[in-house]
C-alpha positions as CSV (number, residue, x, y, z in Angstrom):
1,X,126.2,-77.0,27.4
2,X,123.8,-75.5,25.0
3,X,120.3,-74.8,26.5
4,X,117.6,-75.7,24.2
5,X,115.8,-72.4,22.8
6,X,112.3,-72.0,24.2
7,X,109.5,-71.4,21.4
8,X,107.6,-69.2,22.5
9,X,103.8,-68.2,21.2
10,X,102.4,-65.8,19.0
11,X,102.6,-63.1,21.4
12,X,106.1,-63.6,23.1
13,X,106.2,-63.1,27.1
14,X,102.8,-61.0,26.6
15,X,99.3,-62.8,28.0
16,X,97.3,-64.2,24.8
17,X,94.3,-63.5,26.6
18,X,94.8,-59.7,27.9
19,X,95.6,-59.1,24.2
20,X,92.8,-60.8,22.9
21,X,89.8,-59.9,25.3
22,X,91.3,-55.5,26.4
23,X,93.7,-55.5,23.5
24,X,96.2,-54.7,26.1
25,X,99.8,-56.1,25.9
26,X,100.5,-57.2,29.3
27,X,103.3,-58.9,30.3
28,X,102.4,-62.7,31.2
29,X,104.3,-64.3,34.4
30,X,106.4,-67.4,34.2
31,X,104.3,-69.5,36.9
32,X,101.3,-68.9,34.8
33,X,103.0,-70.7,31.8
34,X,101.4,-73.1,29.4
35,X,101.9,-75.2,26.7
36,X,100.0,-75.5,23.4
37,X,101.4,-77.2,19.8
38,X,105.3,-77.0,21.2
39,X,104.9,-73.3,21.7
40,X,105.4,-71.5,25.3
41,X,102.6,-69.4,27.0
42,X,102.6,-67.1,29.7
43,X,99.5,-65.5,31.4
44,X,98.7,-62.2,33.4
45,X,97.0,-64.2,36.0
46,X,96.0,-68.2,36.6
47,X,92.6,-67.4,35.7
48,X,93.7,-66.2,31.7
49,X,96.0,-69.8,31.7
50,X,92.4,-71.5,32.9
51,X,90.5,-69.7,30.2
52,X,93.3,-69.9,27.2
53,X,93.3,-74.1,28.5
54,X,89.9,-74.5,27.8
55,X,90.0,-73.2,24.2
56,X,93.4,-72.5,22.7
57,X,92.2,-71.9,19.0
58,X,90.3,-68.6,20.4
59,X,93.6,-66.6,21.2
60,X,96.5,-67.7,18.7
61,X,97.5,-67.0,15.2
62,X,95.9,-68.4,12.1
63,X,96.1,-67.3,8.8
64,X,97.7,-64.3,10.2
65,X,99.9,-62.7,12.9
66,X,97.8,-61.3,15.5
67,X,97.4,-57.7,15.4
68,X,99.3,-55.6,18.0
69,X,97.5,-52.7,19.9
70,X,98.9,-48.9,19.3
71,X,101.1,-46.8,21.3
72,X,100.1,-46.0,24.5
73,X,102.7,-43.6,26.3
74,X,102.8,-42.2,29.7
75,X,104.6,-38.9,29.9
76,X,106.0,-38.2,33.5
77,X,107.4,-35.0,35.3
78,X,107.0,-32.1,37.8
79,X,104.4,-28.9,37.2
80,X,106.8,-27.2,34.6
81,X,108.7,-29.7,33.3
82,X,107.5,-29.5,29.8
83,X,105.4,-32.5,29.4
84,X,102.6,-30.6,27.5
85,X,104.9,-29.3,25.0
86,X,106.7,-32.8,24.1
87,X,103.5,-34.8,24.2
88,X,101.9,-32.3,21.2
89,X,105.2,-33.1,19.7
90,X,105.0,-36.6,20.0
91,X,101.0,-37.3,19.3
92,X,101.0,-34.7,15.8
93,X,104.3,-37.3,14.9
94,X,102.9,-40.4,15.5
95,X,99.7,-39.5,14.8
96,X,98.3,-40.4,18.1
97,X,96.1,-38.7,20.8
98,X,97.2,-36.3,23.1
99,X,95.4,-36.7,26.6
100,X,96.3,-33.5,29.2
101,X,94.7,-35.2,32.1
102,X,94.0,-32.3,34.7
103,X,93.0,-30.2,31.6
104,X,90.4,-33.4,30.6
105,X,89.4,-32.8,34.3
106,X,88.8,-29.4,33.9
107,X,86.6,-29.7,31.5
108,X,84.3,-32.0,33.7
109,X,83.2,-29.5,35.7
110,X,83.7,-25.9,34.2
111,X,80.5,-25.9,32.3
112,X,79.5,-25.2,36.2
113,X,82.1,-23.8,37.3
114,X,82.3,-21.1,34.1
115,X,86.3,-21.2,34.6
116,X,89.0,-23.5,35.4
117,X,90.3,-23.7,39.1
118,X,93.7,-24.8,41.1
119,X,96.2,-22.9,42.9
120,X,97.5,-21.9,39.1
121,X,94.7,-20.6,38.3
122,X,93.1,-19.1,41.5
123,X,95.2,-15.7,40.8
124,X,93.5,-14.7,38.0
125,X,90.4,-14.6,40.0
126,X,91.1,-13.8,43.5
127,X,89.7,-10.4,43.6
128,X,86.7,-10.8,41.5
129,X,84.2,-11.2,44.5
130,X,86.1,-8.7,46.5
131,X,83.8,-5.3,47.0
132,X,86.2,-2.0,47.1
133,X,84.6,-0.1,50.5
134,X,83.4,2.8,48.8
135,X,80.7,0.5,47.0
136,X,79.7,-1.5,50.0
137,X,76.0,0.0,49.4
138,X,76.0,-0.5,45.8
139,X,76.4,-4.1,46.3
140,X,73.0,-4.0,48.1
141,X,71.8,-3.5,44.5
142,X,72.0,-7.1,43.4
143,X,68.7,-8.5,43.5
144,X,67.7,-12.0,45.0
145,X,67.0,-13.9,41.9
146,X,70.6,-12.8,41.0
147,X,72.8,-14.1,43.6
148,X,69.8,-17.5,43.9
149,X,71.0,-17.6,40.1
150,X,74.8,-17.1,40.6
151,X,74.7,-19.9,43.8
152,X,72.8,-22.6,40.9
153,X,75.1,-22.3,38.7
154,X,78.4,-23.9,41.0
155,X,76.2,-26.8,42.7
156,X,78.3,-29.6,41.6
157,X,77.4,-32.9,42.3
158,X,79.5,-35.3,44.7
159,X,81.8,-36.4,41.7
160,X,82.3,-32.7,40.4
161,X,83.2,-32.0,44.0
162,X,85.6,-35.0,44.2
163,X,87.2,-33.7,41.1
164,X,87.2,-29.9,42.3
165,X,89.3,-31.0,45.6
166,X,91.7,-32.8,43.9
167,X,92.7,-29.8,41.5
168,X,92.2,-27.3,43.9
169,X,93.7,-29.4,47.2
170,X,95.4,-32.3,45.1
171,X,92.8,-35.1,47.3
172,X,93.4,-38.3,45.4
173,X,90.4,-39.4,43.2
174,X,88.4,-42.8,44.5
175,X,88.7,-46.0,42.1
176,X,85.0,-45.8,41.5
177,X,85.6,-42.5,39.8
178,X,89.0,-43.5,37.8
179,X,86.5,-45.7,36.2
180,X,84.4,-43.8,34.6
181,X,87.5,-41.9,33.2
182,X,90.7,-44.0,32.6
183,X,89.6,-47.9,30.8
184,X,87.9,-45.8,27.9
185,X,91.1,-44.7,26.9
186,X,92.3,-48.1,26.4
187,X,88.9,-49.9,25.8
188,X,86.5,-47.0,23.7
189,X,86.9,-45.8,20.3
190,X,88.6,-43.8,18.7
191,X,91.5,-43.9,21.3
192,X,91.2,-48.4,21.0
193,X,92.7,-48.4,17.7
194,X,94.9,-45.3,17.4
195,X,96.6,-44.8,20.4
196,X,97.5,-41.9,22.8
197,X,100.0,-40.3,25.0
198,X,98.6,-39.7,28.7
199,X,100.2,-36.4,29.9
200,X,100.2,-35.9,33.8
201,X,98.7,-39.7,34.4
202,X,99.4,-41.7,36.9
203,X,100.1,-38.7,39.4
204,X,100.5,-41.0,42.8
205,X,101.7,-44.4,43.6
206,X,97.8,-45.1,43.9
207,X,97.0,-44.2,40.4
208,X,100.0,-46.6,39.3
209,X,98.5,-49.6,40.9
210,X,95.1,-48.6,39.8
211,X,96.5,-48.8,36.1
212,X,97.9,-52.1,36.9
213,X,94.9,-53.7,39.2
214,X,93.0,-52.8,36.0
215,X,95.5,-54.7,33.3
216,X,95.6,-51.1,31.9
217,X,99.6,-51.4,30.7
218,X,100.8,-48.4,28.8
219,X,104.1,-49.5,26.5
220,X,105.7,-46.5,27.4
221,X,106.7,-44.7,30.7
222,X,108.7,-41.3,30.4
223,X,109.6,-39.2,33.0
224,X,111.0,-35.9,32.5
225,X,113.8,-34.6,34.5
226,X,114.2,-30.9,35.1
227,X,116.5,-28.5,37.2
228,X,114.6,-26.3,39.5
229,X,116.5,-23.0,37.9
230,X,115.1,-24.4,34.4
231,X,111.7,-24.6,35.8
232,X,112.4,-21.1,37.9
233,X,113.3,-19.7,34.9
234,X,110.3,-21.3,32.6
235,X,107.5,-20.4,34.8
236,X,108.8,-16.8,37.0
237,X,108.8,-14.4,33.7
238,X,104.4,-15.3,32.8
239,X,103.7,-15.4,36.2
240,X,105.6,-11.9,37.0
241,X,103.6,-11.1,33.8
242,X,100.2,-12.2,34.6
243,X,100.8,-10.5,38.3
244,X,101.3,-7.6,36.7
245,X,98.3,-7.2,34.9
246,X,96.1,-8.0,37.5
247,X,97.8,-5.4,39.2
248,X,97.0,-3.1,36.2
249,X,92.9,-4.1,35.9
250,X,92.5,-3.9,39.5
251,X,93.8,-0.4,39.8
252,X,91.2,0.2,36.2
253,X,88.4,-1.8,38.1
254,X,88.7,0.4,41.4
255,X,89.2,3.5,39.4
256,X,85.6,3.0,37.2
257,X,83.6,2.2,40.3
258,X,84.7,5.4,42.0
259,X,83.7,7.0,39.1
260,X,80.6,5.2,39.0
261,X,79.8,6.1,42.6
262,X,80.5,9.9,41.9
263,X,78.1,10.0,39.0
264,X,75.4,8.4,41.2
265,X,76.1,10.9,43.9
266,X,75.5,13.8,41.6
């Protein structure tokens, strides 16, 4: 027996309503179905079927088909993976944005923090405040406005510190915060009307739901897959690299204040 084809609306299985009011293409649920002129409509949530009831005209085609949002892609995978590198690929091809998302977090707080921070990138630093012993009284040098000056500039405020803890100790970021970050990529200009690829977003079964709480629906989700030797082999020879010369400047660093404290002797 032949079923009869359903004829569906203007924007297929995807919620009239979400497309219309977020410009979001979110997939609409059978028991939130409607009908209007013979055609088939199906609704995020019972409250867009109420809405698109009261006045149909506001959310289907006219003249024209209705205009489809741009790609939005999430890119997936483990520290190392490559994620970075495909997403340039991807954004300079399609001509989209490319969104790192710890590196957009990064730049929230280092005009305080004057350099970025995480395990990653805690190395590089980890013997800058460290005083060799033979300059223990030279340190006494530093006057009080200096170090009131130096303790100013990394007061963050409770959001920088939120953000801080979750790329130095990976603590998951409160909804209130996601907020202010996330929607703008799919509600504010320029990002609205060309599109983007999210690198490293959503991080946590949290963030996921958050995404989908808020009707935020990328069309895309790719995870990338790696061996551990590929990512072993990837990541070991820069940070054998970058161990060395740290190695290197802090043998140069010890060697100049000994000098220093010689020349001051005589």
């Amino acid at each position: 027996i032949k079923q009869k084809k359903r004829l569906m609306g203007d924007t297929k299985h995807f919620c009239p309503v979400s497309l219309k009011e977020n410009f979001v293409l979110y997939p609409g649920l059978q028991e939130n179905a409607a009908k209007y002129k013979e055609k088939i409509y199906y609704f995020s949530t019972s409250e867009y079927r109420k809405k698109f009831l009261k006045n149909p005209e506001e959310y289907v085609a006219h003249n024209e088909p209705l205009q489809a949002p741009p790609l939005r892609v999430c890119l997936l995978g483990i520290h190392g993976a490559g994620k970075t590198t495909c997403a340039r690929q991807i954004a300079d091809k399609l001509g989209i944005f490319h969104i790192q998302f710890e590196e957009y977090l990064q730049e929230l707080i280092l005009p305080k923090t004057k350099r970025k921070v995480g395990p990653s990138f805690d190395e590089d630093h980890e013997d800058d405040d460290k005083i060799p012993e033979e300059l223990q009284d030279l340190s006494q040098t530093m006057t009080k406005t200096e170090t009131e000056k130096s303790k100013q500039e990394v007061e963050l405020t409770n959001e920088e510190e939120v953000i801080k803890a979750n790329l130095v100790d990976n603590m998951e970021l409160p909804p209130k915060l996601l907020d202010k970050i996330v929607p703008d990529w799919w509600k504010k200009e320029p990002f609205r009307s060309t599109g983007f690829i999210l690198d490293g977003f959503p991080r946590t079964s949290d963030e996921a739901r958050y995404l989908s709480e808020q009707g935020l629906c990328p069309d895309v989700v790719v995870y990338i897959q790696v061996e551990e030797d590929d990512i072993l082999n990837r990541l070991f020879p820069p940070r054998l690299k970058k161990w060395k010369d740290r190695q290197r400047k802090k043998k140069e660093y010890k060697k100049k204040m000994k000098e220093l404290k010689a020349k001051k002797r005589v």
